[in-house]
N, C-alpha and C positions, 0 to 999 in steps of 0.2 A: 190495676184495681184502684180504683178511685177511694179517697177515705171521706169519711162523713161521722166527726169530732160532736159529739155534743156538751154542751155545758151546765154549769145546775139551773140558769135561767131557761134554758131546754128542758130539762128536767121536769123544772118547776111544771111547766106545761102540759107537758105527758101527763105525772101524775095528776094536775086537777083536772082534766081530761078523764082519766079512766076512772078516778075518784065520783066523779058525775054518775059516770057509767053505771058503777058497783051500786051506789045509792040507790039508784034508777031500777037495778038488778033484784035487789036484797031488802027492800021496806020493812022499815018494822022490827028486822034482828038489830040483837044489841051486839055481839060477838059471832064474827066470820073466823075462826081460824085457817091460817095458812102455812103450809111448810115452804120455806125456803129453799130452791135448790142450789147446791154447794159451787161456785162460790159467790157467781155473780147475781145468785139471785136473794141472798140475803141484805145485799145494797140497795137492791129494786124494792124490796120489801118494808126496807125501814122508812124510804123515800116513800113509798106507799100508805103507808100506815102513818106518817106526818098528816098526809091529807084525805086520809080515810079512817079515822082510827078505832073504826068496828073491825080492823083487822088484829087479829090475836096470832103472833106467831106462835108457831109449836115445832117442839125437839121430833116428833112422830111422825113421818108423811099416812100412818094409819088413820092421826087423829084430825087430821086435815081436811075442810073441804074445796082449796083451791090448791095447786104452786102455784109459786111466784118465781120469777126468772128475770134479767136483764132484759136477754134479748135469743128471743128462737132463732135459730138459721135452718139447717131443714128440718126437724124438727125430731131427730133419732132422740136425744136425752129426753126430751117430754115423752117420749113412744114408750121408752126404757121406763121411766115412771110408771106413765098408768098401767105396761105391763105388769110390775111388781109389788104397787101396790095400791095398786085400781084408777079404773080409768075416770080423773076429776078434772075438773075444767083449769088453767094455766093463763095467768096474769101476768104478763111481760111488757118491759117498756119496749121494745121495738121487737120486730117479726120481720125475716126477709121471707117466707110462705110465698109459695108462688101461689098457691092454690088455698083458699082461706076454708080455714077450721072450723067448726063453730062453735069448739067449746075453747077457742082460743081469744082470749081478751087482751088485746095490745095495744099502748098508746098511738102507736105511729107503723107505718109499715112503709118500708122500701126497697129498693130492687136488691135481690139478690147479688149482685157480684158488687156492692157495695161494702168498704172494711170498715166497721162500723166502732168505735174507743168511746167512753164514758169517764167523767172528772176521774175518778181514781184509777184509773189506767193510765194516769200521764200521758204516755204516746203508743203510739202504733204498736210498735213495736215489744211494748212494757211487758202486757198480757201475757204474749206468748213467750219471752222469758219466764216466768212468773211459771207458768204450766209444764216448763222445760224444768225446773227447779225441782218441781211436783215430781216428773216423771223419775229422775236422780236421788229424790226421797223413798220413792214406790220402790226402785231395785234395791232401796239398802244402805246406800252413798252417804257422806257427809259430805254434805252441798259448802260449809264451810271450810271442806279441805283446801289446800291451796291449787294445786291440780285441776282444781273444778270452779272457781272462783270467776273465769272469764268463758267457761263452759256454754253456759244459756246464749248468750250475745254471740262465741262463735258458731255456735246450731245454729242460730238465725239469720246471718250471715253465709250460713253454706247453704242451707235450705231455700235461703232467695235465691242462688247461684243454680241450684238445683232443677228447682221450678219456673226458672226463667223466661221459657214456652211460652208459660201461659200470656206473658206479655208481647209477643211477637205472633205477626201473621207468617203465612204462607205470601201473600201476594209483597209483602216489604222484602223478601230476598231474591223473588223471583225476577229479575231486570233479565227481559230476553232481547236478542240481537235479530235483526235481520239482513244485517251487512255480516257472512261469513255462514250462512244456512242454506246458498242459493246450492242447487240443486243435492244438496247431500240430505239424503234419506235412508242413511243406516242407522244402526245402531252408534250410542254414546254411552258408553257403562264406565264409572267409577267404581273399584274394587276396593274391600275389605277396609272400610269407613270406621275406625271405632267410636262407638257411643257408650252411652253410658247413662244409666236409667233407674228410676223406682214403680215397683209394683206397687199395683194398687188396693192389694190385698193385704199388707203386711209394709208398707211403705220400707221393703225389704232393698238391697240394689240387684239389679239385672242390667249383666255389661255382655258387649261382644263388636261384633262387625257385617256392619252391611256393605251387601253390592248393592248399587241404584243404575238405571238403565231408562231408557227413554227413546225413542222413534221421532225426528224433529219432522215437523209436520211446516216448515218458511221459519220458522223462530228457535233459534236454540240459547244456553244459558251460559253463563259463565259456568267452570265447573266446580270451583270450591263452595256455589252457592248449593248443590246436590248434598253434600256436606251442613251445610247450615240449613238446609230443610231437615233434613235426619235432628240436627240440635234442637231445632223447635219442638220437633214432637217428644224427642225423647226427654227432654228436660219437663217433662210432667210425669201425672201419676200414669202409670199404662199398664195396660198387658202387652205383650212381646204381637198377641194377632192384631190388634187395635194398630197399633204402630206402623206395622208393614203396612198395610193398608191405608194407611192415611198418607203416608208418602208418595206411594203412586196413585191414588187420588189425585193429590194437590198437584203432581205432574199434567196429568191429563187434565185439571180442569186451566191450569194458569199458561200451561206451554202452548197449550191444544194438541199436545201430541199424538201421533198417531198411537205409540204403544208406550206402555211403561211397564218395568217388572224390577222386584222387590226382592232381597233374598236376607233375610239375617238371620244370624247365628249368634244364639248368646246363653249365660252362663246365669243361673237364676238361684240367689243367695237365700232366698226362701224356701228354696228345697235343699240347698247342700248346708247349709248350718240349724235347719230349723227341722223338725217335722220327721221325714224319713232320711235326711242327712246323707243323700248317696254327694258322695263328690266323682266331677268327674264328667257328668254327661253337660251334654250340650242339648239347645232346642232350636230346630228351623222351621223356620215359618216362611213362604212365600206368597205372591200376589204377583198375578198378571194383569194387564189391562187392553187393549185395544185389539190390534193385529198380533200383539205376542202372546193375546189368550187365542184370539180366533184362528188364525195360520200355524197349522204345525209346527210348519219348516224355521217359522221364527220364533216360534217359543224353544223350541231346540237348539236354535243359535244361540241363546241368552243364556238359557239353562248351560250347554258347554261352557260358553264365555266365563259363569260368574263362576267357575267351578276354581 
């Protein structure tokens, strides 16, 4: 993910920019009041109201009739707003919106999977300490215990380890061979893989083991690389069926194999600690693809095999 830093001479610009806008908007009022949204967007605001200064903040998002925000990403907390306490137009210095709003007013807008830090975020990485601290406050904690003191830095730290996927293709592990493929057309299953993963629903973990299988069609792969396709995928958010299936995907589309098939088995901490709390059970999910969905006789060979 690419970062894209701005500075207050940045800044400077945004705001007389959207400051133009509002003018342009609003002729005539002497007082716009705007609520702030907590935390980034009481920075956007004062920055705001330097160069607009018909902007009147207010403690009330009832008595409001803009937010203000830093910067929207997709845009659930503004959604959260106007659901609860009506839906008013939203003044942000940046927007990654794929799709534009129109009662959304943003200095700048840019692509989505950009990671986007402003002067008082220091660096990259500050913010989301800073929210991790937040969350340590929310269950109760004294953030200034000693215990918890290098807490935020190592979350963020395992959570890049975690989510590491998202920086890796399919096509960087897949190096296939055509010196040792000549005429073998069986199967090649690696058994009982463990991975290790977050749901996407509760960024809970959900761990276990997959079989991987594949039908060489002239091209076959090294096999600890079967192994590091499973790391790609699962080291993001997922569900356990999203997963399987992207595996043997990325087989049939990068190997060109004839068949591929998928089996895993895993243990999902969102339901054994959270919710209905059964411990104990497992969930399997499979996926076939090629000749080992379409041919009986070989989806039954795999199915044995990975048993």
């Amino acid at each position: 993910m690419s970062h894209l830093k701005y500075n207050y001479s940045d800044l400077a610009v945004i705001v007389n920019s959207l400051a133009s806008n509002l003018d342009y908007l609003f002729p005539g009022i002497d007082e716009i009041p705007v609520y702030a949204i907590p935390r980034g967007g009481v920075n956007a605001a004062l920055f705001l109201k330097v160069a607009f200064p018909k902007l009147i903040l207010v403690d009330n998002p009832d008595d409001a009739m803009f937010y203000a925000d830093d910067i929207i990403d997709s845009g659930a907390t503004f959604e959260r707003y106007c659901k609860e306490f009506g839906n008013k137009p939203l003044i942000c210095l940046v927007s990654k919106l794929e799709k534009h709003i129109n009662n959304v007013k943003c200095g700048i807008k840019v692509d989505s999977d950009k990671w986007v830090t402003f002067p008082w975020e220091v660096e990259s990485g500050a913010g989301i300490e800073d929210n991790i601290l937040r969350i340590l406050q929310f269950v109760g904690e004294d953030v200034k215990r000693g215990g918890l003191l290098e807490t935020p830095s190592r979350v963020v730290k395992a959570w890049k380890e975690w989510t590491s996927g998202y920086e890796q293709t399919p096509e960087s592990v897949l190096k296939v061979f055509e010196d040792g493929a000549e005429q073998y057309d069986e199967m090649v299953i690696v058994k009982d893989i463990p991975f290790y993963s977050h749901c996407e629903h509760h960024m809970a973990p959900f761990f276990g083991t997959a079989t991987i299988g594949y039908i060489p069609n002239g091209k076959i792969v090294g096999l600890s690389k079967l192994s590091r396709l499973l790391d790609i995928y699962s080291k993001r958010l997922q569900v356990q069926e999203r997963l399987t299936a992207q595996v043997a995907d990325a087989l049939m589309e990068h190997l060109d194999a004839l068949g591929a098939g998928v089996v895993i088995t895993a243990r999902h901490m969102c339901m054994e600690s959270r919710g209905v709390c059964k411990q104990g059970h497992t969930t399997i999910t499979s996926t076939l693809r090629g000749v080992m969905k379409t041919q009986s006789e070989t989806r039954s060979e795999f199915i044995a095999l990975s048993k």
